[in-house]
C-alpha positions in Angstrom: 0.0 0.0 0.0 1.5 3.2 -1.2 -0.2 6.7 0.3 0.2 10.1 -1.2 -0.6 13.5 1.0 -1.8 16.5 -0.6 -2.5 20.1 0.0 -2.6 23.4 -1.3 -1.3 27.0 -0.2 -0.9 30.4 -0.7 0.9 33.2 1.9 1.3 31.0 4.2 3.7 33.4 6.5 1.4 36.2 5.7 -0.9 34.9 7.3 0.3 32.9 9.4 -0.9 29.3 8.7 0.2 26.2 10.0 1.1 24.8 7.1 4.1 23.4 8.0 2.9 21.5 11.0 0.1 20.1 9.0 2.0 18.6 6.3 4.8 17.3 9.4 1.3 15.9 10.9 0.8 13.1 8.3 3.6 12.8 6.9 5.1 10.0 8.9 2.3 7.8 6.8 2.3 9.5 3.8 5.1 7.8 0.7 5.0 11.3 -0.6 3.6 14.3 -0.4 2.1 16.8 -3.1 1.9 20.7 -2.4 0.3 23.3 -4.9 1.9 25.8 -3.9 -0.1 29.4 -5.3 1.6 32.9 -6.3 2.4 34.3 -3.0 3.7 37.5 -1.1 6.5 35.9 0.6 8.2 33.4 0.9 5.8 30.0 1.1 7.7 28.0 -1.7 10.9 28.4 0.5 9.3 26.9 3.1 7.3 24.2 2.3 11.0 23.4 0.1 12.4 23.2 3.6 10.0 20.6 5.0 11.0 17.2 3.3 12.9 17.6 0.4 12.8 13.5 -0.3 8.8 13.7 -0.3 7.9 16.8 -0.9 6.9 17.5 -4.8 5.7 21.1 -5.3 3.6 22.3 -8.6 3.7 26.0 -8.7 0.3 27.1 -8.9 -1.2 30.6 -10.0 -4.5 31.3 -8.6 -7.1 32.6 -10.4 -8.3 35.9 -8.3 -11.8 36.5 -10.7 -13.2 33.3 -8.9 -14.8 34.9 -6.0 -18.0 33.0 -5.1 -18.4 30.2 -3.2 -14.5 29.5 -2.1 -14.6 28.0 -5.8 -10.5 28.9 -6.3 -9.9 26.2 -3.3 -11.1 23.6 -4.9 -9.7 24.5 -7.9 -6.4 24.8 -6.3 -7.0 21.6 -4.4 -7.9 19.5 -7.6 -4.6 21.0 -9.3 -2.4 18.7 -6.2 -4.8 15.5 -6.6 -4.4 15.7 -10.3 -0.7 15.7 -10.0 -0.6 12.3 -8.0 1.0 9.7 -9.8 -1.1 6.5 -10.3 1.5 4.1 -7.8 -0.3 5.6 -5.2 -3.2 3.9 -3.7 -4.8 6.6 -0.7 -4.1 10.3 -1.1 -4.6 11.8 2.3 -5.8 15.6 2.1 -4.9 18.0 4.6 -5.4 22.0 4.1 -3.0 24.9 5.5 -4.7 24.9 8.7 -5.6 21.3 9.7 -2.9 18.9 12.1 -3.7 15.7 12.7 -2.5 14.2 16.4 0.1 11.4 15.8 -1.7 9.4 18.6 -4.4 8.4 15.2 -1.4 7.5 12.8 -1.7 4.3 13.7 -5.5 3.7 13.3 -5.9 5.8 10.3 -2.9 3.8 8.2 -4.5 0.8 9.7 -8.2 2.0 7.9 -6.6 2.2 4.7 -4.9 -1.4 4.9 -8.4 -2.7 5.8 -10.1 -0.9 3.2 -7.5 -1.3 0.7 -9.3 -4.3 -1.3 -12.6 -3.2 -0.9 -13.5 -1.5 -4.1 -16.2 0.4 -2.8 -15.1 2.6 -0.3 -13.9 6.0 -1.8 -12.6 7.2 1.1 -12.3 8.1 4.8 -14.4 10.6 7.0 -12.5 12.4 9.9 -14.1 13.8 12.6 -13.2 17.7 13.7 -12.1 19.8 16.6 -12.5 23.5 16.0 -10.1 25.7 18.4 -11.3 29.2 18.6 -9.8 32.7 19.9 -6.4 30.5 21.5 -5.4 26.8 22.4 -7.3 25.9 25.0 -10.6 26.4 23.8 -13.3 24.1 20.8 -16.1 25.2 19.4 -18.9 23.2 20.3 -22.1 24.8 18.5 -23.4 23.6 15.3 -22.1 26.4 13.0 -19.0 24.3 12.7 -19.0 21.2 11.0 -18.5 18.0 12.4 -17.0 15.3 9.8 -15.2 15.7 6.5 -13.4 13.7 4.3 -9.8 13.6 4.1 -8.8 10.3 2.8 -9.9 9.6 -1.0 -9.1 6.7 -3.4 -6.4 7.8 -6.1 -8.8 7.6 -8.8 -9.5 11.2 -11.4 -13.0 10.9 -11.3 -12.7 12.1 -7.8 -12.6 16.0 -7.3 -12.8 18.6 -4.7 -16.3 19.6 -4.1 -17.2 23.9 -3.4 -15.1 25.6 -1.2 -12.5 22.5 -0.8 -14.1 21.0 1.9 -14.9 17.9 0.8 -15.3 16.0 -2.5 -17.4 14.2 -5.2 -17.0 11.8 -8.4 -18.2 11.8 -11.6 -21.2 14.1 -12.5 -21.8 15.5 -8.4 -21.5 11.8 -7.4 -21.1 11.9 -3.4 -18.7 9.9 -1.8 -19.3 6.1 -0.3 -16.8 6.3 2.7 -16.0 4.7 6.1 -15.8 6.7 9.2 -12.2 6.4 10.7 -11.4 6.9 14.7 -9.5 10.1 14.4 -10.0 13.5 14.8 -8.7 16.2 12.2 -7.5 19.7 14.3 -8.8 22.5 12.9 -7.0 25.9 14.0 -8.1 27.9 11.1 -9.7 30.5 14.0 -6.7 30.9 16.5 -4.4 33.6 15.5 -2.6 36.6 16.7 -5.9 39.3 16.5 -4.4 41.1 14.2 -3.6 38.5 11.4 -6.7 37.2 11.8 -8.0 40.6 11.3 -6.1 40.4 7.7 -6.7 36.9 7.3 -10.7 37.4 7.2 -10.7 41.2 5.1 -8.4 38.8 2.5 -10.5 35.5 2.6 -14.0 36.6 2.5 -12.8 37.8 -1.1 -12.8 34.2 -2.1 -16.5 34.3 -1.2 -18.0 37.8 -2.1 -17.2 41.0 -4.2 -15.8 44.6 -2.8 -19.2 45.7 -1.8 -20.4 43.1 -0.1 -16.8 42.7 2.1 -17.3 46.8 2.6 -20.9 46.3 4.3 -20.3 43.4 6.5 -16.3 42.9 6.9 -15.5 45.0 10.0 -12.6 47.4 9.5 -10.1 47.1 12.6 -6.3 46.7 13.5 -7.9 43.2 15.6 -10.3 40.5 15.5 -12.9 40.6 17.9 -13.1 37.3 18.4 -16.2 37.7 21.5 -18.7 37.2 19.2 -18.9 33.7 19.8 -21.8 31.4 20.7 -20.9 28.3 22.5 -16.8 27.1 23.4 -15.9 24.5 25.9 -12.9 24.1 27.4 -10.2 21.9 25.8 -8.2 20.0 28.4 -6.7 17.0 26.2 -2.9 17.4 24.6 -1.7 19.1 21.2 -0.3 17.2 18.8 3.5 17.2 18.5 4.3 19.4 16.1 2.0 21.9 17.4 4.1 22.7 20.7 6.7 25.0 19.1 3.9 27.4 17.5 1.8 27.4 20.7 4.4 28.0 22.8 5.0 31.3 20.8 1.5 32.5 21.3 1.8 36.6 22.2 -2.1 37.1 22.6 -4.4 36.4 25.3 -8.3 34.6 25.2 -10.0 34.3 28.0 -14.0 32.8 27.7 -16.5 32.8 30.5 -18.0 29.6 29.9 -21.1 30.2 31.9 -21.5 32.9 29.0 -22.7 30.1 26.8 -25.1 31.0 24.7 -26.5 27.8 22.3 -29.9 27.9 20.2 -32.8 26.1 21.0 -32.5 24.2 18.1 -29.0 23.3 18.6 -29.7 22.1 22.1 -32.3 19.7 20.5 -29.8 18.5 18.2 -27.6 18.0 21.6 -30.3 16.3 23.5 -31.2 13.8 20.6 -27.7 12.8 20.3 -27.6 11.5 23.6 -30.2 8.5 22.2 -28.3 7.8 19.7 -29.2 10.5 16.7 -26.0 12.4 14.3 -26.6 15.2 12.5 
């Protein structure tokens, strides 16, 4: 069994993604590992050249910056690494910029691809998700953020990424048959200093929407106000590995008042029915 990791990525420094700790995640299972690596403002190629030399392949990418609705350039940008995957491979394990998965599901998640290796009809694997949000130390737990995606795929082309990149589809909108996998995929997409995540959200809601619409409802600051949150809980479990250096640099404080919880009827529904049994 031969597995392939992919990603894509584009000013990674300036904007401070963990790109690097994602790719060092997965790679101890991965045979090799393809980057797209987009036009950037600094110096991105440098570093994901720095990572693995013997695994890494990167394809220069230039992103296409009229393709703002729906996220559409990540997937785009996404299907440009898978496409450049080598038929030897049997699993290509997809990770983006700000995902790390904990090396304590290596293990389990190599030994899910052995299992379903033969089996024709799985596509791929679905990975559960813990969102951190404001620092380290705290997951969203409301139902804004979602809960599974899939991040293991079969190397077969008729397989592409699906909207924003967050998960995929085959042939003509085809979805996925997968097999849900014991590990959870770290998502730390919403813990930055304040200020680059300031820049981070006035530059990446123009994946999404035009000037005028990031004018009315991007708020201009020097920080991110990251209160406006609904529901976080506590998160008292250990980072992965690579994580440690990056967190122990962290120069901004978050502090949440738990007891200012704040979850929707609805979503307390969903909580309760879960409880017998019930996913949504």
């Amino acid at each position: 069994m031969k597995v392939c990791g992919f990603t894509f990525i584009r000013n990674a420094i300036k904007f401070d993604y963990p790109v690097k700790e994602a790719i060092e995640s997965i790679l101890p299972i991965c045979d090799k590992f393809v980057v797209a690596v987009g036009n950037s403002d600094d110096d991105t190629y440098n570093l994901i050249n720095s990572i693995a030399p013997d695994k890494i392949e990167i394809v220069k990418t230039v992103w296409d910056d009229s393709l703002r609705e729906g996220g559409r350039v990540l997937a785009v940008e996404t299907d440009k690494a898978f496409q450049a995957i080598s038929d030897e491979y049997d699993w290509c394990f997809y990770i983006q910029g700000d995902e790390v998965v904990h090396e304590k599901y290596l293990s389990e998640i190599k030994e899910a691809m052995q299992n379903n290796l033969s089996d024709k009809r799985v596509d791929g694997l679905l990975f559960a998700y813990k969102h951190f949000y404001g620092s380290y130390d705290y997951v969203g737990e409301s139902y804004r953020w979602y809960r599974n995606e899939i991040r293991v795929v079969r190397n077969n082309k008729s397989i592409y990424s699906f909207r924003d990149a967050q998960g995929f589809r085959k042939d003509d909108n085809k979805m996925l048959r997968v097999k849900p996998v014991n590990a959870f995929v770290y998502h730390y997409g919403w813990v930055k200093d304040p200020g680059a995540m300031q820049k981070k959200q006035e530059e990446f809601n123009k994946l999404w929407h035009d000037d005028e619409w990031i004018n009315k409802n991007v708020r201009k600051a020097d920080e991110f106000d990251y209160s406006d949150i609904d529901v976080l809980k506590k998160f008292d479990e250990t980072h992965p590995e690579v994580m440690k250096e990056r967190i122990a640099r962290t120069n901004w404080k978050f502090d949440y008042d738990l007891s200012c919880n704040k979850m929707k009827f609805k979503d307390r529904f969903k909580k309760f029915m879960e409880n017998f049994g019930f996913s949504f």
